[in-house]
N, C-alpha and C positions, 0 to 999 in steps of 0.2 A: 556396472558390477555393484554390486551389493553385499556390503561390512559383514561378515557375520557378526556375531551377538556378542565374543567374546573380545573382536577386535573395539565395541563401540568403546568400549574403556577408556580405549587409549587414542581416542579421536583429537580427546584433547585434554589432560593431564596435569596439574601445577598443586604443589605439595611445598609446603613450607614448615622448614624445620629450627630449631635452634640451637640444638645439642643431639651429640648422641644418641641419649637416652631416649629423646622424646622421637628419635628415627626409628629406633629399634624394633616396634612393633609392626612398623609398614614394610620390614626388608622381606619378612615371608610373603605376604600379598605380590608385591614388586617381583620378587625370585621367580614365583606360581603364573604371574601375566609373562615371561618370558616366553612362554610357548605362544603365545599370541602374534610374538616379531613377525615371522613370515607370513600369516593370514595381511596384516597390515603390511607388506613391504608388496602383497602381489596387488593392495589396493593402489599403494604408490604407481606401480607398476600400470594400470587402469588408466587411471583417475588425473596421474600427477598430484602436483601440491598447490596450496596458496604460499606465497609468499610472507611471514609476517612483519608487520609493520609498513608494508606496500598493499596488501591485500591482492597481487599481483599471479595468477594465475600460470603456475608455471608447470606446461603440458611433459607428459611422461618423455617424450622426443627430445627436449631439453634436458634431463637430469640425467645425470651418470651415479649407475648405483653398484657401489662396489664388494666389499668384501664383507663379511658378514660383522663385522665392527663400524657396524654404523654411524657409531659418534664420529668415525673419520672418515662416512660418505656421504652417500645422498646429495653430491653435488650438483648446484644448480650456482651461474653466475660466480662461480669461483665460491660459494660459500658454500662449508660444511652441514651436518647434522646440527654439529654441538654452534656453529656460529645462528645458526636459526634460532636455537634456545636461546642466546641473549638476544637475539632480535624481539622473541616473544615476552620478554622482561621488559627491555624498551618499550615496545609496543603498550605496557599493561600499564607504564612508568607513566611515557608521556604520548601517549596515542597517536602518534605520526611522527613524520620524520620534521611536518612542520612545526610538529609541538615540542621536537627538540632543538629544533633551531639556532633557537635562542641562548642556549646554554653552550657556556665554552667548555671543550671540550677537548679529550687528551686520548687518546689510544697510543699504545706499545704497540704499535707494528706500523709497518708501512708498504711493505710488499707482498703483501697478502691479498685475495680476492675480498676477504672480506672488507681491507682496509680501501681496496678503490671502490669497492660498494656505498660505504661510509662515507668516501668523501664525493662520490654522486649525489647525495642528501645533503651533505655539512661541507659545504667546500672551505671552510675555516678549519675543520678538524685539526689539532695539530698532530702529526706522524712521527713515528721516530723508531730504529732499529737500534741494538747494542753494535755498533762496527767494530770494535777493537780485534784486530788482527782481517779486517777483511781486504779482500780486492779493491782496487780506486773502482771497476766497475760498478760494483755495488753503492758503493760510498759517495757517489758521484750525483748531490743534489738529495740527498736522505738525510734527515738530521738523525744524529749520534745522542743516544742518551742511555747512561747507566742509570738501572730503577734501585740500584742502591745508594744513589746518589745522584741526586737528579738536578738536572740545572734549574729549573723555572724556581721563580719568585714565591713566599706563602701565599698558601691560598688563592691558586692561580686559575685553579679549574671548578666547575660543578661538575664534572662528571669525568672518571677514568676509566676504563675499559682495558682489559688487561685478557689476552686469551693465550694456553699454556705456557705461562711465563716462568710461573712460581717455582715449577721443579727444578729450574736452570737457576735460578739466583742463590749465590754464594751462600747468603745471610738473608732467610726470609723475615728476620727482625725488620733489618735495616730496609728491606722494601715497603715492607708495611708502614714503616714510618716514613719513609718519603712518600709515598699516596698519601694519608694520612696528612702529612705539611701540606702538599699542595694542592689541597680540596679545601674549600670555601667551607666555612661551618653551614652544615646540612648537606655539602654535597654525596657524593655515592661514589663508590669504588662496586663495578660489575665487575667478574672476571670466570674464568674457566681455567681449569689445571687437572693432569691426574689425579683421581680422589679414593682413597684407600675407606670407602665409606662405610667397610664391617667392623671399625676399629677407631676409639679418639686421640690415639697418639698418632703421628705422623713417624714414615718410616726413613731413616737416614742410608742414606747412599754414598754418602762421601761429606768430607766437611775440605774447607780452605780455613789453614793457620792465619790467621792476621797478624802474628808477629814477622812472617818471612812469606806467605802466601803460597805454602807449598799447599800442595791437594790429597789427601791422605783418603784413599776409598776404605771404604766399610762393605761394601760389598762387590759386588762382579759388575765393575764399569758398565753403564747401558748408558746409550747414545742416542741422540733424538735427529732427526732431519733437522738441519737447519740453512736457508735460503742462501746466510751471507758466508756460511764456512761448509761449505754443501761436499767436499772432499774429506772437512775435518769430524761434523757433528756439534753438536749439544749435551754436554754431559749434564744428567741429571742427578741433584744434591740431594734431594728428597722428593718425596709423595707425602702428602698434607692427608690428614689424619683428618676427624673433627675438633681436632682443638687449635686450629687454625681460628675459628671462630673465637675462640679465646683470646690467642694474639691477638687478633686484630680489637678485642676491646681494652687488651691492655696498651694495645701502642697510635692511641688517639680515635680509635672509631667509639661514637655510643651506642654502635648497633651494628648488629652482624648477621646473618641467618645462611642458607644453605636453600636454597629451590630444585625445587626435583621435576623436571620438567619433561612431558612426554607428546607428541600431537601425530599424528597420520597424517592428517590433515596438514599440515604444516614442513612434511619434511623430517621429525624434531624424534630421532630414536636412539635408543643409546647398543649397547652393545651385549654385557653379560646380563645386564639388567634393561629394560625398554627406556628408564631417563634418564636424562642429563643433569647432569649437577651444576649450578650456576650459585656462584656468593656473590652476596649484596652484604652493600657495609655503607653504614652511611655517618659520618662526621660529626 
C-alpha cells in the first residue's frame, strides 16, 4: 500500500518547543494534519510498524489497534502509542538500547508492558510503583517509592523516565524536585503526562492541605485506571499546562523543552492532535 501524499508528513514527525509562545504558531498546521489520522492508521493497518529504538519489525497481526485515542493504543508488546514516543527520544538520545546501557537508570513504574520491555534491554533498571494502600499481591517483590519523596541517594541516576505520573502527584513541586535531587548534573528527566497544550497555566483538579492532608476538589473528581488500586482509581491533581517547563527550571533543571512527536512509521500518533507530547529536562 501506498502513503498518500498527505499522510507522508506524518511518517515521521519531531518538533521541539520551549514555551508556549514559541508552540502557538504550529497548533493550526497540527489541528489541519488531523484529518490525516486514518489515511495513516489504514497504513498501520497494511504495513505494521518498526519498532523504535529496536528497529524491530512489528507485523500488522501483532498490534492491537483501539479506539480512536491513539495516544492509548496502537499496542504492540504491551507498549502504547505515547510509550513508542519516548522510545523515539531514547533512540534519538542515545541510539540503542546498547548505548543506553550504560547509564543508571530509574523509571516510576514497574508493571507496566512498557516497564518489562525496559528491563529486557536494561536488566538493572531500577522499578518502582507508589503502594500505599495496595494489596500484598501487588506489593509482593515491587519496590514502593513516593516521587514526592524519594528514597535513593543525590544524584543517584543519569536518567528518569516518568510516564503519566504528574497528574496523580499531590505536589508537582515536590516531584520535580526530587527528579531534580537524584539525577547526576547533566542527567535527563524524560516523561509523559496529560498536557493541556492550548494553554501555559496548568489546570488544578484538586489540591492536598499539608497541614492535615485532607483533599479538597476544585473540580468534578476524575479518576484514572490504576494497576495497584484497580477497584479504587487514581485521582488526578492537575493537567500541566506549559509552564511546567518553568517549574522544572526553577526547581533544579537547566533545561526543559516539550517534543511534539508524531511517526506512522513507528506506531507514534496522538489522538485530537496526530503528536505526542514528551518533556525533556536535563540537570
Amino acid at each position: 500500500m501506498k502513503p498518500k501524499a498527505g499522510c507522508l508528513a506524518l511518517h515521521k514527525m519531531e518538533l521541539q518547543f520551549q514555551s508556549f509562545g514559541a508552540f502557538q504558531d504550529s497548533l493550526g498546521p497540527l489541528v489541519n494534519s488531523t484529518r490525516q489520522i486514518p489515511d495513516c492508521i489504514a497504513v498501520i493497518r497494511q504495513l505494521g510498524i518498526i519498532e523504535p529504538f529496536t528497529n524491530r519489525h512489528v507485523r500488522p497481526e501483532e498490534l492491537l489497534i483501539g479506539s480512536e485515542n491513539y495516544r492509548e493504543s496502537i499496542t504492540a508488546e504491551g507498549c502504547l502509542s505515547r510509550h513508542r514516543a519516548v522510545l523515539m527520544l531514547l533512540e534519538r538520545l542515545y541510539g540503542s538500547p546498547q548505548g543506553l546501557a550504560g547509564e543508571r537508570v530509574y523509571l516510576a513504574e514497574a508493571l507496566s508492558g512498557f516497564a518489562r520491555r525496559l528491563q529486557q534491554w536494561l536488566p538493572d533498571v531500577v522499578l518502582s510503583e507508589y503502594l500505599e494502600g495496595a494489596t500484598e499481591s501487588f506489593s509482593d517483590g515491587v519496590r514502593h517509592e513516593d516521587l514526592c519523596a524519594l528514597s535513593f541517594a543525590d544524584a543517584a541516576f543519569d536518567l528518569v523516565i516518568t510516564n503519566e505520573l504528574f497528574e496523580h502527584v499531590h505536589s508537582l513541586d515536590a516531584a520535580l524536585g526530587e527528579i531534580a535531587r537524584v539525577l547526576k548534573p547533566g542527567g535527563r528527566m524524560i516523561c509523559t503526562f496529560p498536557f493541556a497544550y492550548g494553554q501555559h497555566e496548568q489546570i488544578r483538579k484538586a489540591v492536598r492541605h499539608p497541614d492535615d492532608g485532607r483533599v479538597e476538589l476544585l473540580a468534578e473528581l476524575e479518576l484514572h485506571g490504576d494497576p495497584i488500586r484497580p477497584q479504587q482509581g487514581s485521582m488526578v491533581y492537575q493537567v500541566s499546562g506549559w509552564s511546567i517547563l518553568d517549574q522544572a527550571r526553577t526547581l533544579g533543571f537547566t533545561w526543559a523543552c516539550m517534543h511534539a512527536i508524531a511517526s506512522w512509521k513507528h506506531g507514534v500518533l496522538g489522538g485530537e492532535i496526530p503528536v505526542i507530547f514528551v518533556m525533556e529536562a536535563e540537570r
